[in-house]
C-alpha positions as CSV (number, residue, x, y, z in Angstrom):
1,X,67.7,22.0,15.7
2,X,70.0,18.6,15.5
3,X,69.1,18.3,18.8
4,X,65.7,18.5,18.9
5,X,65.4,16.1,15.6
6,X,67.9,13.5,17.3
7,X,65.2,13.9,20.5
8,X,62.5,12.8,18.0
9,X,63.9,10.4,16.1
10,X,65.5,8.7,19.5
11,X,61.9,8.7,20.9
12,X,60.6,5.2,21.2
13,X,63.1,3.4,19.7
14,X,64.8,0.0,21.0
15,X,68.3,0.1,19.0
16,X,70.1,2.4,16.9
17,X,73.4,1.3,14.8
18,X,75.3,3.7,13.7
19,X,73.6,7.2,15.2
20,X,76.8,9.0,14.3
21,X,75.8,8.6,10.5
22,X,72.2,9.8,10.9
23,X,73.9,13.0,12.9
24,X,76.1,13.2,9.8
25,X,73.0,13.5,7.5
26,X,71.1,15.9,10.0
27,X,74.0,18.1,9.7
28,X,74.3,17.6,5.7
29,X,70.6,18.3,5.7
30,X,70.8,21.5,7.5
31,X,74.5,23.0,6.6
32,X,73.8,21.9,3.0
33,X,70.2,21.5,2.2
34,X,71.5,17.6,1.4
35,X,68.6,15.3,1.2
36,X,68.7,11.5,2.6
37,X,67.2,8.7,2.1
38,X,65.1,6.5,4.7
39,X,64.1,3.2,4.0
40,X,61.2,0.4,5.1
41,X,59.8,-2.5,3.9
42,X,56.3,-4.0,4.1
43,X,55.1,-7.1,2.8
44,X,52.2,-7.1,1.8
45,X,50.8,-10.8,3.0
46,X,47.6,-9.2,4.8
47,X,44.8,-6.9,3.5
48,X,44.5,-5.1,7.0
49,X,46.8,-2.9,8.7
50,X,46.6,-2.0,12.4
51,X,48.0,0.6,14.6
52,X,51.2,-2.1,15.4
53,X,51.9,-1.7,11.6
54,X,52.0,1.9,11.8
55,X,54.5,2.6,14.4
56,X,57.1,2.2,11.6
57,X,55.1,4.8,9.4
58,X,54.8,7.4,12.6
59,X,58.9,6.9,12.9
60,X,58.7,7.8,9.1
61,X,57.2,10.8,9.5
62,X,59.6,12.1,12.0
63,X,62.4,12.0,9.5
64,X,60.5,13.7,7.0
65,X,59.9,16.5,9.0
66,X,63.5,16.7,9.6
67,X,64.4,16.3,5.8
68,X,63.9,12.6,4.9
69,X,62.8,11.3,1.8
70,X,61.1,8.3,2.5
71,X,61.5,5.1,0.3
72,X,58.3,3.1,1.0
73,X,59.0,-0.4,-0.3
74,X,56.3,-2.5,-0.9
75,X,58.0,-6.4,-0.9
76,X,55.8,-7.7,-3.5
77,X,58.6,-9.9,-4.7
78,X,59.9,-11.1,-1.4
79,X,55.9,-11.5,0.1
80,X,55.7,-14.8,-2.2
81,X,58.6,-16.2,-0.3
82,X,57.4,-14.6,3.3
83,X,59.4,-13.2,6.0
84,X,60.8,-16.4,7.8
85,X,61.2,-13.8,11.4
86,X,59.5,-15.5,14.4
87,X,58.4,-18.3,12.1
88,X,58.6,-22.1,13.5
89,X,57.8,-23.7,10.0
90,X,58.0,-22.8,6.3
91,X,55.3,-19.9,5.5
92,X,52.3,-20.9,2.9
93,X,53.4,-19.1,-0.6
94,X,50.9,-16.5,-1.2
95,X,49.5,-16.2,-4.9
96,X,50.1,-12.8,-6.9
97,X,47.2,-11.9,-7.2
98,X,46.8,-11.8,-3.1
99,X,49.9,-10.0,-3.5
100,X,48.6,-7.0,-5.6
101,X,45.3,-6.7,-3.9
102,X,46.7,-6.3,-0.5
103,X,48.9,-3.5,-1.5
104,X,46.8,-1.6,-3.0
105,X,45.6,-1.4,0.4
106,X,48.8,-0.6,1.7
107,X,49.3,2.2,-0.9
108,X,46.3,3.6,0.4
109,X,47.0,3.7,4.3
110,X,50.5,4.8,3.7
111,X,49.6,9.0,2.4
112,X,47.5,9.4,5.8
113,X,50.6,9.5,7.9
114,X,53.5,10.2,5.3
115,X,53.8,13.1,2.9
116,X,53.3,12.1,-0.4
117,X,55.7,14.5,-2.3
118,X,58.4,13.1,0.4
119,X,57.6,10.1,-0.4
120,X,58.7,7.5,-2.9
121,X,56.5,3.8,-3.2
122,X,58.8,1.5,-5.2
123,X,58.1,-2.5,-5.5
124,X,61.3,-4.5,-5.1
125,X,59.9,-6.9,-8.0
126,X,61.0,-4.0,-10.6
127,X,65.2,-5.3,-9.9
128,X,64.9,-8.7,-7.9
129,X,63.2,-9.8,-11.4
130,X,65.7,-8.8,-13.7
131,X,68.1,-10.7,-11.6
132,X,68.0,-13.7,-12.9
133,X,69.3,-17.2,-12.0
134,X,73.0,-15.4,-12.5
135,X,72.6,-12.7,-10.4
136,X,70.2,-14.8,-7.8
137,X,73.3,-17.0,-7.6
138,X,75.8,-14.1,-6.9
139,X,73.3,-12.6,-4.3
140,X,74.0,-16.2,-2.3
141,X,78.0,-16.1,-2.4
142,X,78.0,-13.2,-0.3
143,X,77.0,-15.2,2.8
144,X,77.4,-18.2,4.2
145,X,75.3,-20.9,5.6
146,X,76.7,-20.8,9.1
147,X,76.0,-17.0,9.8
148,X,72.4,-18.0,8.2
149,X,71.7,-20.7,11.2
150,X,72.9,-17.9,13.6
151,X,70.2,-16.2,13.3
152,X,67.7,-17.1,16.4
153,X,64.4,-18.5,14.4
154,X,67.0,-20.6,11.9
155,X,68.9,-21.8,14.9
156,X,65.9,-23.1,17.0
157,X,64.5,-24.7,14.3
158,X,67.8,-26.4,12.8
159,X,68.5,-27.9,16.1
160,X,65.0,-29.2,16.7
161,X,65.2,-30.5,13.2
162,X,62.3,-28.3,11.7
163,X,61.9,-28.0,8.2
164,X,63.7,-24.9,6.2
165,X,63.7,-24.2,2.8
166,X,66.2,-22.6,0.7
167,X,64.3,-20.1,-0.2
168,X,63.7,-18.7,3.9
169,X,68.0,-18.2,3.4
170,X,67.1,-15.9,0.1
171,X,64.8,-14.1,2.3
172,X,67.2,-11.7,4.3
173,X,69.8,-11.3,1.6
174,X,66.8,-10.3,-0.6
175,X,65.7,-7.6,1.5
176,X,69.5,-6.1,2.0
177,X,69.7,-6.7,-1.9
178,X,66.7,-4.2,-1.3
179,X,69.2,-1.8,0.3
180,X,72.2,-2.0,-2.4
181,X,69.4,-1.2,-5.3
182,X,68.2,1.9,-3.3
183,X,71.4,3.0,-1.9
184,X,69.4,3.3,1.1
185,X,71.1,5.8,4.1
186,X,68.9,4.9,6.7
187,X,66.8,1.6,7.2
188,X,64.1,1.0,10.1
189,X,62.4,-2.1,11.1
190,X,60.7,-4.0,14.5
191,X,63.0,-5.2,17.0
192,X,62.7,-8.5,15.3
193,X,63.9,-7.5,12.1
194,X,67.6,-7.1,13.3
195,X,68.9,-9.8,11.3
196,X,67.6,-8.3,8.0
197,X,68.1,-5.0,8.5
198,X,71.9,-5.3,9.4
199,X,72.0,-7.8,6.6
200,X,71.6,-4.2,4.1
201,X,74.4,-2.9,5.6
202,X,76.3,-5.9,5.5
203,X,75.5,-6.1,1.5
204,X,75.6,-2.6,0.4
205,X,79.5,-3.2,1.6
206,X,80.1,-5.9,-0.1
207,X,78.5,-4.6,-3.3
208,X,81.1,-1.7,-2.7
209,X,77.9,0.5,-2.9
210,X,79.8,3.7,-1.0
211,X,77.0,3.3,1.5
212,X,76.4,1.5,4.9
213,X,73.0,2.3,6.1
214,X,72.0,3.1,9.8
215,X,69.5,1.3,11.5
216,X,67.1,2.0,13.5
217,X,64.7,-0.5,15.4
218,X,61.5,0.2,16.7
219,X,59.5,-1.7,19.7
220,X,56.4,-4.1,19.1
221,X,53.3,-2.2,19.9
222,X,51.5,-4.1,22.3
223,X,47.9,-4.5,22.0
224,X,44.7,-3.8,23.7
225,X,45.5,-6.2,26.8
226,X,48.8,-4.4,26.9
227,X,50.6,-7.7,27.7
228,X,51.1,-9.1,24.2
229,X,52.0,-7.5,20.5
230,X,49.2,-6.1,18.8
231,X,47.8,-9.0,16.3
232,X,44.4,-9.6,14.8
233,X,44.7,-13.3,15.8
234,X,44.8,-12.3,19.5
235,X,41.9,-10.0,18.8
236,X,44.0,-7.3,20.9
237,X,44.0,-5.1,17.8
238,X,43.2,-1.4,16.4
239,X,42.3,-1.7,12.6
240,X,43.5,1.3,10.6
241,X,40.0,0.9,8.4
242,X,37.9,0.4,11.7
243,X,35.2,2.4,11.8
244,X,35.9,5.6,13.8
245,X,33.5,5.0,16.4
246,X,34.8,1.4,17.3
247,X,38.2,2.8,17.2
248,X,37.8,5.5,19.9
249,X,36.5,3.1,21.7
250,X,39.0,1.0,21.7
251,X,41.9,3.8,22.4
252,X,39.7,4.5,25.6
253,X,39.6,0.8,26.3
254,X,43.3,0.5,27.0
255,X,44.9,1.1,30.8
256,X,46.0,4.3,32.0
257,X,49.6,3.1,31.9
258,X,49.1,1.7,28.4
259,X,48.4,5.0,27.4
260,X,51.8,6.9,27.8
261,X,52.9,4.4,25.4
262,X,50.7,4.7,22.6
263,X,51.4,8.3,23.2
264,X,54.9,7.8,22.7
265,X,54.8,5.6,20.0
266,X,52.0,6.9,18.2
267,X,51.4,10.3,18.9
268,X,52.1,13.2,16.9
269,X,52.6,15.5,20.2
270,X,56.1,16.4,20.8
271,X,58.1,14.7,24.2
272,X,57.6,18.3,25.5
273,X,54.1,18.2,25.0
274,X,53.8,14.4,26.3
275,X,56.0,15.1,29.6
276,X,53.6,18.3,30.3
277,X,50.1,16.0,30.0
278,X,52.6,13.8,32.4
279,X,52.9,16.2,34.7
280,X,49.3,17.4,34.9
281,X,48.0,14.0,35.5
282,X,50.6,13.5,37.7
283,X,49.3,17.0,40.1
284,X,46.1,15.7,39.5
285,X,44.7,18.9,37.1
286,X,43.7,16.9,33.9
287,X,42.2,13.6,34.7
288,X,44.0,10.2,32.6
289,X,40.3,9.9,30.5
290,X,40.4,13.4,29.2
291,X,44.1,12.7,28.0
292,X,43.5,9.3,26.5
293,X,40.1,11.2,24.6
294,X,43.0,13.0,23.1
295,X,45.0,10.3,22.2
296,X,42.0,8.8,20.6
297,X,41.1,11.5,19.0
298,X,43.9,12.4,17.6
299,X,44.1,8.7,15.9
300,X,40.7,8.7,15.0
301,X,41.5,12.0,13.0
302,X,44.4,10.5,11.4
303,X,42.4,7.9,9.5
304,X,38.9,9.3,9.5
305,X,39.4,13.0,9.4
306,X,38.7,15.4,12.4
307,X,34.2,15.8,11.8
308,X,34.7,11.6,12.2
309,X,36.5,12.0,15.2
310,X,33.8,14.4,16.8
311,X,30.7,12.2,16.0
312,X,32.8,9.2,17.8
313,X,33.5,11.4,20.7
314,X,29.5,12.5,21.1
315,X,28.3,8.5,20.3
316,X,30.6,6.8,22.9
317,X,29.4,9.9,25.4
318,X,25.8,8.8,24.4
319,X,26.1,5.2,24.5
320,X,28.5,4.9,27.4
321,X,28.1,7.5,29.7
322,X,24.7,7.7,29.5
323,X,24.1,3.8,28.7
324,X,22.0,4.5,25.2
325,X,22.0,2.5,22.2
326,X,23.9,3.4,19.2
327,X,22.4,5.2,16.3
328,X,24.1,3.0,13.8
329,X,23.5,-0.6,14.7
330,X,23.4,-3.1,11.7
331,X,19.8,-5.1,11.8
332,X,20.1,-9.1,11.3
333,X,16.8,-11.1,10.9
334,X,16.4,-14.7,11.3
335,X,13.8,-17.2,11.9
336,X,12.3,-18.1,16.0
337,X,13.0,-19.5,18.2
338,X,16.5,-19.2,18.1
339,X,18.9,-19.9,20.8
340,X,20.6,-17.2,22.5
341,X,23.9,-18.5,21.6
342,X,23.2,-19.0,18.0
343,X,21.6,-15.4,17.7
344,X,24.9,-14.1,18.8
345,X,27.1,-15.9,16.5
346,X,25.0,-15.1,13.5
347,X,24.4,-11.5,14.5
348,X,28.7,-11.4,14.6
349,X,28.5,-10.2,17.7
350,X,30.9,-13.5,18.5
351,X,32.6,-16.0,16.9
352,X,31.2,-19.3,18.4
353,X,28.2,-20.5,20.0
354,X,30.7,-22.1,22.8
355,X,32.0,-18.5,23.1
356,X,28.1,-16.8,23.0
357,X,27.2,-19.2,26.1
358,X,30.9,-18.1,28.1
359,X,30.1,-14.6,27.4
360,X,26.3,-15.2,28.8
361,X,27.6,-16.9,31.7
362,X,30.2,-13.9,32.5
363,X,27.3,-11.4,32.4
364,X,28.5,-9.4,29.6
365,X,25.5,-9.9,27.2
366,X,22.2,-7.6,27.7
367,X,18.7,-8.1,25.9
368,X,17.2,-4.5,25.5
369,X,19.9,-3.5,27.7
370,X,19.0,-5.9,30.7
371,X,21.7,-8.5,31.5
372,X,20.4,-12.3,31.0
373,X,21.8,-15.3,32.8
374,X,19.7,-18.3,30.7
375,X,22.2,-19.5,28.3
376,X,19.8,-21.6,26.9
377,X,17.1,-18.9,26.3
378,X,15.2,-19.1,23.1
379,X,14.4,-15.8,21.4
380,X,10.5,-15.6,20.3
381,X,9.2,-13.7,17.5
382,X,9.9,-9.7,17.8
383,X,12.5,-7.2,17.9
384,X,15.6,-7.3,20.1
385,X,18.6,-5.2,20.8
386,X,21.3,-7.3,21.9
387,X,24.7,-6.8,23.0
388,X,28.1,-7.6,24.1
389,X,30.0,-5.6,26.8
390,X,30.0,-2.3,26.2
391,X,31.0,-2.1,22.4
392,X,29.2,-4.9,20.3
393,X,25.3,-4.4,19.1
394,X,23.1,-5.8,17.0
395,X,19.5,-5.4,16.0
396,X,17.5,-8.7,15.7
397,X,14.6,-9.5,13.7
398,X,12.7,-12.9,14.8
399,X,10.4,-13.8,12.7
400,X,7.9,-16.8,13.1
């Protein structure tokens, strides 16, 4: 059985430090009914999550069904400072009440992957607070400023003679204070979080805790284009709150090869399970559309609930494969004539006029599903189903 959990827990990862301690708890877990601890922080600096954000929770899952209980920390302290990782300039301070509403969204993403009554939500405000200016000061002794500027973002931007504030250095020592408080066994994180996360083990030693965490680091999800990470500012991105039929969409909309990764990453399927698909594709016996259906389905059903997941599966069939017009789309009226472009942007089917007119001249927009080439076509009074590609539609309303 330690076998088969070290198999799951291995799966996808990019590092682990210390995999002899988190054998040591599997064994304590099973020999002794022992329960650990597995730790991971998110700041809450942005209302949405996507399916990059939930790599982390999947990994989370895994150890709870192999004894974990999970200490889900919502940074609501450290999010007014903001994570300096990958930054090339001192993050914009976020205001509390920001703070609060986004993880209230956060707390209500989280019990969709994780178990609740394995799970513990705690808010590193309730002990960074009670600090104070002597203990804050304390926290700082325990490292120095030239194993700060080792890190790679501090390094790169000392030498180029970029701004950084004093309170970017609190940042990592904050989030392994994080580690001391919880007495934390395990602690995972992205690939980019190394610095941090070996900064817990670092101070739960030095605060003589009787503890020094394992890590474990998970890859950056990449998105849609499967070239870079998944980010809503690239618009490569799956929203956890998208609506279900948008999201299987966009599952079917990555490659084939893209797929075996998402699978691994974010599938609940075992590797045995995984490697068998594999091998069917691979004799040709299951085509790579009816196993990325599953993958999407499977996601879909995560967030939406299985009946969800069925209606998105018949609508995309409907739309797609038999090049209908969704049932659902939203109706925007404005006043004619109205340029093309302009229609488009205010219907949100894209963000510019500039971009409307690209999109035209690509061929990817359709008036009552026939392809126009006039970019400078002025819609008359009447009714129009427009759309973009093969996922965006609106209904619009001209009116004299």
């Amino acid at each position: 059985m330690i076998e088969e959990a070290l198999r799951e827990i291995r799966r996808g990862s990019a590092e682990i430090i210390d995999e002899e301690r988190i054998v040591g708890l599997l064994k304590a877990y099973y020999n002794e009914g022992k329960i650990y601890t597995v730790k991971a922080g998110f700041d809450p600096t942005a209302p949405d999550l996507h399916l990059g954000h939930t790599v982390l929770l999947q990994k989370l899952a895994t150890f709870q069904k192999y004894g974990a209980h999970i200490q889900f920390l919502i940074g609501d302290f450290t999010a007014q400072i903001g994570d300096p990782t990958g930054k090339s300039e001192t993050r914009k301070k976020l205001l509390p009440a920001d703070i609060a509403q986004n993880a209230k969204t956060y707390e209500a993403q989280v019990f969709k992957i994780l178990k609740p009554e394995q799970t513990e939500v705690v808010f590193n405000s309730e002990w960074i607070n009670p600090l104070g200016a002597a203990g804050m000061i304390e926290l700082t002794t325990t490292f120095n400023v030239a194993r700060m500027l080792e890190r790679d973002d501090f390094e790169k931007r000392y030498k180029s003679g970029t701004s950084i504030s004093i309170s970017e250095f609190l940042y990592p020592l904050l989030q392994g204070y994080d580690s001391v408080h919880l007495r934390s066994d395990i602690e995972i994180g992205g690939t980019d979080q190394k610095f941090n996360l070996l900064m817990g083990r670092h101070l739960q030693r030095t605060y003589q805790t009787g503890k020094e965490q394992a890590v474990l680091m998970m890859p950056i999800l990449e998105g849609l284009d499967g070239v870079q990470k998944m980010s809503k500012s690239l618009g490569n991105y799956i929203a956890v709150a998208e609506h279900p039929n948008d999201m299987f969409g966009k599952v079917l909309s990555i490659s084939d090869e893209l797929m075996w990764r998402y699978y691994e990453l974010l599938s609940t399927k075992t590797l045995v399970e995984i490697e068998g698909l594999r091998e069917d594709v691979k004799a040709q016996t299951l085509h790579p559309k009816a196993v990325k259906e599953m993958l999407a389905l499977e996601i879909v059903a995560r967030f939406h609930g299985e009946a969800s997941a069925a209606e998105a599966k018949a609508e995309f069939e409907r739309v797609h494969a038999k090049s209908e017009i969704p049932s659902d789309i939203e109706t925007f009226e404005c006043v004619g004539p109205i340029w093309i472009a302009k229609a488009l942007q205010d219907a949100g089917l894209t963000p510019s006029t500039t971009q409307g007119r690209r999109d035209i001249k690509q061929g990817a927009v359709k008036i009552d599903q026939q392809k126009i080439e006039d970019d400078q076509m002025q819609l008359q009074q009447g009714e129009y189903v427009v759309q973009i590609g093969k996922r965006k539609f609106a209904r619009l309303k001209v009116h004299s």
